[in-house]
C-alpha positions in Angstrom: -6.8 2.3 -5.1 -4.5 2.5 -2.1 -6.1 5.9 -1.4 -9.5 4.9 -1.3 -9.2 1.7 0.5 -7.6 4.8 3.5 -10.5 7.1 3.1 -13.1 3.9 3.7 -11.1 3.2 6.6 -10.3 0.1 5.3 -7.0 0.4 7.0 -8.3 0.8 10.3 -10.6 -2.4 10.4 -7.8 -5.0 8.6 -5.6 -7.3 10.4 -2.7 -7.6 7.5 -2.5 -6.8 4.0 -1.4 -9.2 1.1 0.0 -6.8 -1.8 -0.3 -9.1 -5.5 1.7 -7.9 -8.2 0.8 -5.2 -11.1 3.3 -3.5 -14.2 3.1 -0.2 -15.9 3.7 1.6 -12.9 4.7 5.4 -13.5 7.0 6.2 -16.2 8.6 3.7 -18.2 11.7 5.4 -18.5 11.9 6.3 -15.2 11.0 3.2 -14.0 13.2 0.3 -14.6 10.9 -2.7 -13.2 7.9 -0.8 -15.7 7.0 -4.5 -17.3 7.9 -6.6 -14.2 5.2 -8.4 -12.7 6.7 -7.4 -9.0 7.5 -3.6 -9.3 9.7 -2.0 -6.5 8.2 1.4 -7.3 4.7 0.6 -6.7 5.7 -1.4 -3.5 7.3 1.7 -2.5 4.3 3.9 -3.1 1.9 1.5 -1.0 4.3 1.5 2.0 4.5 4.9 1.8 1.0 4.8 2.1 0.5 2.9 4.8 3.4 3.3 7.0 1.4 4.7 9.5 -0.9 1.4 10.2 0.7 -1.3 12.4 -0.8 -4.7 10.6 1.6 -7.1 8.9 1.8 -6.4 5.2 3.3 -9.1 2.4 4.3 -8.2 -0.9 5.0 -10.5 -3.7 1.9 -12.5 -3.5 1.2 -14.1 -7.0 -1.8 -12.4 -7.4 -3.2 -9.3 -9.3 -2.3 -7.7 -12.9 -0.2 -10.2 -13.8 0.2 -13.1 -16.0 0.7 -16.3 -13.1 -2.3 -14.7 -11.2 -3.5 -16.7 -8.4 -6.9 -15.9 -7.3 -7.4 -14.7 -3.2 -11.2 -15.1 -2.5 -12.2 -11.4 -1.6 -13.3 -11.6 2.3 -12.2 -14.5 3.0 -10.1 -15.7 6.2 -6.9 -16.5 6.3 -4.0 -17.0 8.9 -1.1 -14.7 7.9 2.3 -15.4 9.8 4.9 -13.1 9.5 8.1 -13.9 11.2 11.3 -14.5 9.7 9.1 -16.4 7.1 5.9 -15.4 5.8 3.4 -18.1 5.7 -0.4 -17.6 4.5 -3.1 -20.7 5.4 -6.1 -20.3 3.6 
């Protein structure tokens, strides 16, 4: 998904990027967060990713494939601080 959210050029039009939670990432014996609903490995693979844009990006948000899933209305605005705190105002 990251991948084709960086060939729209999605990337390149955003102002910061809230990253939810997902599980079942990679292989679950090399992965030791595999049923957590915040996994490290994943995170890693989307800064990876990314690394190269210059926009805020928080990870943790309770939202995505996960069971305390908050919904994020899709285009919506939002003020994203990101200091020594992260604070999101919807």
């Amino acid at each position: 998904m990251i991948m084709s959210l960086e060939l729209a050029g999605v990337f390149n039009k955003i102002k910061g990027l809230i990253v939810g939670g997902m599980t079942n990432m990679g292989d679950e014996k090399d992965n030791k967060d595999y049923e957590a609903s915040f996994d490290e490995f994943a995170y890693k693979l989307i800064s990876e990713r990314i690394s190269k844009h210059k926009f805020p990006v928080v990870f943790g948000f309770p939202n995505g494939h996960i069971k305390d899933n908050r919904p994020l209305i899709i285009g919506g605005k939002i003020k994203l601080k990101s200091e020594s705190k992260v604070k999101i105002e919807f």
